[in-house]
C-alpha positions in Angstrom: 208.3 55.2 82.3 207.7 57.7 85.2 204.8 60.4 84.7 203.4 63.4 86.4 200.0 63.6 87.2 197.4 66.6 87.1 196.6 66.1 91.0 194.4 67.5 93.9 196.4 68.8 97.4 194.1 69.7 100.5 194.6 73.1 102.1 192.9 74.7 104.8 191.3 77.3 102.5 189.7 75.4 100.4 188.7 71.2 99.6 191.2 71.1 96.9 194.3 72.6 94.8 195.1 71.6 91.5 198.5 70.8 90.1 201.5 68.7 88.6 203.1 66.3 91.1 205.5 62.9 90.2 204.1 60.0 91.2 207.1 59.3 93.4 206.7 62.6 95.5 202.8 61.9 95.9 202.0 61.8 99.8 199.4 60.4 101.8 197.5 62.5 104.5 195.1 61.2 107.0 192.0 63.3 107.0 188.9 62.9 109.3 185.8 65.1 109.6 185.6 67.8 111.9 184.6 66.4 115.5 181.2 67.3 116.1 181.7 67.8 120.1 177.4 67.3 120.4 177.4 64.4 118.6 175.6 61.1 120.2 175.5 57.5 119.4 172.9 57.7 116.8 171.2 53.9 117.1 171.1 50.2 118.7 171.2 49.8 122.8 173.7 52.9 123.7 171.0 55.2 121.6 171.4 58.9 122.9 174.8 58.2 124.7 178.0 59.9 124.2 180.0 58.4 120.9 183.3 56.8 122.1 186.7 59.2 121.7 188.3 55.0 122.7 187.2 52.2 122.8 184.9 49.9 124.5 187.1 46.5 125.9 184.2 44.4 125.0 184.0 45.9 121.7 187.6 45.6 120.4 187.8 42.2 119.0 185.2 43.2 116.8 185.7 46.9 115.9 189.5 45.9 114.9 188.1 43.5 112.2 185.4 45.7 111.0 188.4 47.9 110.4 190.9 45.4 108.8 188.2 43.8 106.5 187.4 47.2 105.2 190.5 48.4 105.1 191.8 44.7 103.4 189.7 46.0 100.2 191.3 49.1 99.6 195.1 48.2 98.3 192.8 45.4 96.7 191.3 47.2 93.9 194.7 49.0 93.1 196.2 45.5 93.1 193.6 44.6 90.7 194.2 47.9 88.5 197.5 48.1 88.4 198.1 47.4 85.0 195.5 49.0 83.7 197.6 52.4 83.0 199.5 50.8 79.7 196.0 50.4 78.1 193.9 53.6 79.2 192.0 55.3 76.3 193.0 58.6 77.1 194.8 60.7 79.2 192.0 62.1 80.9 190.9 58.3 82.2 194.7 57.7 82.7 194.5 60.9 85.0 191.4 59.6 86.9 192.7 56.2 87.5 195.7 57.4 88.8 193.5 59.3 91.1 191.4 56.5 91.8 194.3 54.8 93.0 195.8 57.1 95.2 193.1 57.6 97.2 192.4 54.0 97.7 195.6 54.4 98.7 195.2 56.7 100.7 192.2 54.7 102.7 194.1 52.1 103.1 197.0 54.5 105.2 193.7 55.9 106.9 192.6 52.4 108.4 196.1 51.5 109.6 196.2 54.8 111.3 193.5 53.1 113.4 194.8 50.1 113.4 198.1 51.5 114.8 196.7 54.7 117.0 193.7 52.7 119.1 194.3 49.0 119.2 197.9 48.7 120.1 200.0 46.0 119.5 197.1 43.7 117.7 196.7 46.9 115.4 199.7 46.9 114.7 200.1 42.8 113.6 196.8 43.4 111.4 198.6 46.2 109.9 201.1 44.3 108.6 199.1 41.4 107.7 197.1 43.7 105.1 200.5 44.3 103.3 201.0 40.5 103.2 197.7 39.7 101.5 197.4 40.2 97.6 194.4 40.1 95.2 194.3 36.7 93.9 197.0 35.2 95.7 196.6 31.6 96.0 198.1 31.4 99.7 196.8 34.7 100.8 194.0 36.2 98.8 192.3 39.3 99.7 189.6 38.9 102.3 186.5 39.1 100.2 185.6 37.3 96.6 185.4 39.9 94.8 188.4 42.2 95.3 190.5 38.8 93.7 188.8 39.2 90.4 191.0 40.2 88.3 190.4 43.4 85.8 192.2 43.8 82.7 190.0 45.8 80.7 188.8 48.8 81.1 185.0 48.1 80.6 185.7 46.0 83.8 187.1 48.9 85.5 184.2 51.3 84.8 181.5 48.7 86.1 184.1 47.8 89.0 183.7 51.6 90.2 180.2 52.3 90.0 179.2 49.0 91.5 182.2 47.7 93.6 182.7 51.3 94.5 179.2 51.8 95.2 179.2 48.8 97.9 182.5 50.8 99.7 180.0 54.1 98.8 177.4 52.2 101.4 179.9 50.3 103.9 181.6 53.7 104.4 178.1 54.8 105.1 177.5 52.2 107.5 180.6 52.8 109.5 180.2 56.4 109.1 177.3 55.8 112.1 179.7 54.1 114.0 179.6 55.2 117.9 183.3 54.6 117.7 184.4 58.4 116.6 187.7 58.0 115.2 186.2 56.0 112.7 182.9 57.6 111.8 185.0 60.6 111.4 187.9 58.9 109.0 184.6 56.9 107.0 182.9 60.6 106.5 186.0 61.6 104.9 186.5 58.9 102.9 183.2 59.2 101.6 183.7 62.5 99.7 186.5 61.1 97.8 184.4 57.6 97.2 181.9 60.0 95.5 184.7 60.7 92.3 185.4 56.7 91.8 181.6 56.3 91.4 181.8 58.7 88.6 184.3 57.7 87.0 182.4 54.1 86.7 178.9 56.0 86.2 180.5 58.4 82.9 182.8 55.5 81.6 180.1 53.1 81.0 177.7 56.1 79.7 180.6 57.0 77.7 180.7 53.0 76.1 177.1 52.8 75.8 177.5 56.5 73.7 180.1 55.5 71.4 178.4 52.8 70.8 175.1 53.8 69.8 177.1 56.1 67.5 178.4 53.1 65.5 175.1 51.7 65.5 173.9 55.0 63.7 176.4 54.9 61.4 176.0 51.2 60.1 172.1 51.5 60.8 172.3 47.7 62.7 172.3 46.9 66.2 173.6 43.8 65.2 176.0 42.5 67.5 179.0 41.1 65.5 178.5 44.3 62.7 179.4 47.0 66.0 182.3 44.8 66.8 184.0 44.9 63.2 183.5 48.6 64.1 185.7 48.3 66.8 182.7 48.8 69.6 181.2 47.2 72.4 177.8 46.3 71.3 174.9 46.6 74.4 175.0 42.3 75.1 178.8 42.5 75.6 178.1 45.6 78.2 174.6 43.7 79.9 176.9 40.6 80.5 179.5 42.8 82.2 176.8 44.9 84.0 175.5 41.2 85.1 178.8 40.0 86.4 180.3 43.0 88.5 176.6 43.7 89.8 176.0 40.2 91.1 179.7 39.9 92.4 179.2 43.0 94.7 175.6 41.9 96.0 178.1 39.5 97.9 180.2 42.2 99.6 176.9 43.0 102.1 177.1 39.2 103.6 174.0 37.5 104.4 170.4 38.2 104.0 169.7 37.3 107.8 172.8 37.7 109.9 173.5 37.4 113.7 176.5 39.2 113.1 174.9 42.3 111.5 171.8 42.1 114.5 175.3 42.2 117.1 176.9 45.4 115.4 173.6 47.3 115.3 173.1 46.2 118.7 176.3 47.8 120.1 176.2 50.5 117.8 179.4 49.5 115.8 177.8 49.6 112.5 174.0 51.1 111.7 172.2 51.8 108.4 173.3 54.2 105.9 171.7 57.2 106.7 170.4 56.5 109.8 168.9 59.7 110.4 166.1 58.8 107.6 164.4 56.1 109.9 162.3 56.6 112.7 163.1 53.4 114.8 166.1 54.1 115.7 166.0 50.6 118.2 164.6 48.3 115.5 164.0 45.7 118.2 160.5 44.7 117.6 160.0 45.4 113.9 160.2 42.5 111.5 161.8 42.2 107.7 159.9 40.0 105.0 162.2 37.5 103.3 162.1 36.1 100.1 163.9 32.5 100.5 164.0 29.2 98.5 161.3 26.7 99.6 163.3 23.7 98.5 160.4 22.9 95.8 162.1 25.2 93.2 159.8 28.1 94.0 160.3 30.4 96.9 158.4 31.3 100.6 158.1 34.6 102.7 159.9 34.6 106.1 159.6 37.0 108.4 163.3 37.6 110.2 163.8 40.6 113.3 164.5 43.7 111.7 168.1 43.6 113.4 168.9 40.5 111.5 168.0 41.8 108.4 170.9 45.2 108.5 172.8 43.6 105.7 169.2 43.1 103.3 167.9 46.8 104.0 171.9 48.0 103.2 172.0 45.8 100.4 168.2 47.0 98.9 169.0 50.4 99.3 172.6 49.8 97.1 170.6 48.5 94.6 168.2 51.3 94.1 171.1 53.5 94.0 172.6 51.4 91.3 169.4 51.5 89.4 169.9 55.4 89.0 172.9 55.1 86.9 171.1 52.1 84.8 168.2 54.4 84.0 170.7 57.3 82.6 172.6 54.5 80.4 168.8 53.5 79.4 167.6 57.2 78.6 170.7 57.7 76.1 169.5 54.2 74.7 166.4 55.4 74.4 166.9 59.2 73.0 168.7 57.2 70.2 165.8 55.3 68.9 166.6 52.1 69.7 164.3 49.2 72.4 167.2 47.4 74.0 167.4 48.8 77.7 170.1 47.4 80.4 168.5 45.7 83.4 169.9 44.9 86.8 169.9 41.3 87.5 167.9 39.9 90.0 169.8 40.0 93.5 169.1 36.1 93.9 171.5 35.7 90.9 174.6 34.3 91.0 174.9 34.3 94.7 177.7 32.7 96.7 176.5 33.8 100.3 173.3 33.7 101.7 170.2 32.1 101.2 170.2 32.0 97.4 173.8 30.8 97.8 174.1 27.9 95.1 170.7 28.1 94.0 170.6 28.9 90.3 168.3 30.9 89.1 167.6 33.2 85.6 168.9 36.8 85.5 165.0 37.6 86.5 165.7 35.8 89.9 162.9 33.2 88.9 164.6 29.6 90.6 166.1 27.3 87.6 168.0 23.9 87.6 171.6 23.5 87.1 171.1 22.2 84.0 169.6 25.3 83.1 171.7 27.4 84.1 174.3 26.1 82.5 172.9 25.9 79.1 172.0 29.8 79.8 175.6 31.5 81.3 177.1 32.7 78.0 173.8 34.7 77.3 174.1 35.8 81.0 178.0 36.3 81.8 181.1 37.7 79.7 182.2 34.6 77.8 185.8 33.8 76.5 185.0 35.2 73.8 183.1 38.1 75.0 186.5 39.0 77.5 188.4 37.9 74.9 187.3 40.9 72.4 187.1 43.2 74.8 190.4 42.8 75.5 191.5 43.3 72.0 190.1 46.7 71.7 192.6 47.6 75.1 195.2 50.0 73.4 196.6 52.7 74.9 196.1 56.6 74.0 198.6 58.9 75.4 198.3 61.9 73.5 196.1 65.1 74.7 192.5 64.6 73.4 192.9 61.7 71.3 190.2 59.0 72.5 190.5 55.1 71.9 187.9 54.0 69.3 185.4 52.1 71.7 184.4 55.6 73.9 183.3 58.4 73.2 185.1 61.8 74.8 183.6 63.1 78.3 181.2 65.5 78.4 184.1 67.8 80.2 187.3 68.2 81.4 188.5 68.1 85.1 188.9 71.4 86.9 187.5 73.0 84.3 190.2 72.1 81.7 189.3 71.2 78.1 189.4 67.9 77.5 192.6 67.9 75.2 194.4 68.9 78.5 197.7 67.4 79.3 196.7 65.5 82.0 199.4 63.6 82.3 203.1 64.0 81.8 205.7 61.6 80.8 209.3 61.7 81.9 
């Protein structure tokens, strides 16, 4: 099957061009921001200096895999995407996947640009060691956890890009302060094209929770197994889902108290998002309250240097950018009559790194035993059964402005199109 896609091209008069291009023509670019030739290094020790056109000796080791690791998750997600085109419920999501995908793509070509243009031939190795590496390859996974999940349905892709997307959203953000140039410039680029994947997550799962309160209407229940004879995806299934991608990308910002994180801020290799909003731009003698487990089953207050704690104050402000979305889902919920509202899990759940690393606890974050946990996960997590379903309802649509039966149409079209467009064309 080969297919044409309803595409975006960059031009020097304007951000973008629409228009029909075969998937096997598509080409990448590599795009940075303009220079700013005033720009300084904006935090850490070298605060005021001038940003770095090269880079530091000292600093190469770790620059180069700052760069690989982030640059490891973009092929990732296409990877784990990749079949998701035979099952897409229309062609407008079939359009924006395909999108989606070509601009991770595309970030991927951007971060071996670095690779190859700065850091010679140990660029170069790394290079070819990210093409080696496959999501969920038992000899050589992709570097982090997450991006070897695998996603089969689309319910999974929609959280996948407002929540995995949303940690790239703040990573890029992070690296976006870098002092090294090159790469603040390519991250500031990469952001303005992160900003579509978000939404495409952000409107699918609005779209789910819409269709589905539409069923609900029509069989006046909220009962659970009565939506899915419907052939929807009743508002458990989705909070199990929302639970599972959520807690998986709390991961992606490492530690609550890392050395690591304290070195980068230092040397001005990584900062805050938005470092512009805070003050201290030194953080050396400010201190971050921790919440950790005090080995009873309860928990105790630590206070950690504020340079330790970069990866917590990224982390807390991803979650309150998560919560924005949660509270639209919630308003539609609400408009509709009904109580149920979608919650974020606590950010002690489900951890694998960090100080609540192996400790179970409820959704609410309150500490639990294993036992307890155990008894709990299927009201928690997707189940067999829950994935199992979901996967059922994974048919494709290919024809303009039909829908699949689980989601409701979009609110628009892209570019202004209706959305019975022809956004994709097979050959």
């Amino acid at each position: 099957m080969r297919w044409s896609i309803g595409s975006r091209s960059f031009s020097i008069g304007g951000w973008a061009t629409y228009g029909f291009v075969r998937m096997p023509e598509y080409r990448w670019g590599i795009f940075l921001a303009e220079r700013d030739p005033n720009r300084k290094i904006g935090f850490g020790d070298n605060y005021g200096q001038e940003v770095w056109q090269q880079i530091p000796g000292e600093y190469r080791a770790t620059l180069r895999r700052l760069i690989v690791t982030q640059g490891d998750t973009e092929p990732a997600s296409v990877e784990q995407q990749r079949m998701l085109g035979h099952t897409a419920p229309s062609l407008y999501d079939l359009r924006n996947l395909f999108q989606v995908n070509v601009e991770e793509g595309r970030h991927l070509w951007a971060m071996v640009y670095l690779l190859h243009a700065y850091f010679g031939r140990d660029g170069r190795e790394e290079a070819e060691e990210l093409l080696e590496r496959h999501s969920g390859d038992a000899n050589k996974p992709r570097i982090l956890g997450t991006f070897n999940e695998p996603i089969r349905d689309w319910l999974s892709f929609y959280m996948f890009t407002y929540f995995t997307d949303r940690d790239g959203k703040f990573q890029l953000k992070s690296l976006a302060e870098s002092s090294f140039d090159p790469l603040a410039r390519t991250c500031s680029f990469m952001l303005t094209e992160e900003a579509h994947h978000m939404f495409v997550g952000d409107t699918g799962i609005n779209r789910v929770v819409k269709r589905t309160l539409e069923v609900m209407k029509e069989l006046n229940t909220d009962e659970p197994e009565a939506i899915r004879r419907a052939g929807a995806i009743d508002l458990p299934t989705v909070q199990r889902y929302l639970n599972f991608w959520f807690s998986s990308s709390l991961d992606l910002f490492g530690s609550e108290q890392s050395s690591n994180a304290a070195s980068y801020f230092a040397n001005g290799l990584k900062g805050r998002p938005d470092e512009a909003q805070y003050e201290d731009h030194g953080a050396r003698d400010t201190t971050f309250e921790l919440a950790v487990p005090d080995g009873k089953g309860g928990t105790k207050a630590e206070q950690i240097p504020m340079r330790n704690a970069m990866n917590e104050v990224t982390r807390g402000a991803y979650v309150r950018d998560c919560d924005l979305g949660v509270k639209r889902w919630n308003r539609l919920i609400e408009k509709a009559g009904h109580s149920f509202r979608l919650v974020l899990p606590s950010t002690r759940f489900r951890r694998n790194i960090g100080a609540w690393a192996g400790a179970p606890t409820d959704v609410g974050g309150n500490p639990i035993t294993q036992e307890e946990f155990n008894a709990h996960v299927a009201a928690w997590l997707p189940s067999q059964a829950d994935q199992a379903y979901v996967l059922s309802l994974m048919r494709g649509v290919h024809e303009p402005g039909k829908m699949a039966a689980w989601i409701a149409p979009p609110d628009r079209g892209i570019n202004n199109n209706p959305v019975d467009y022809e956004y994709v064309r097979f050959h």
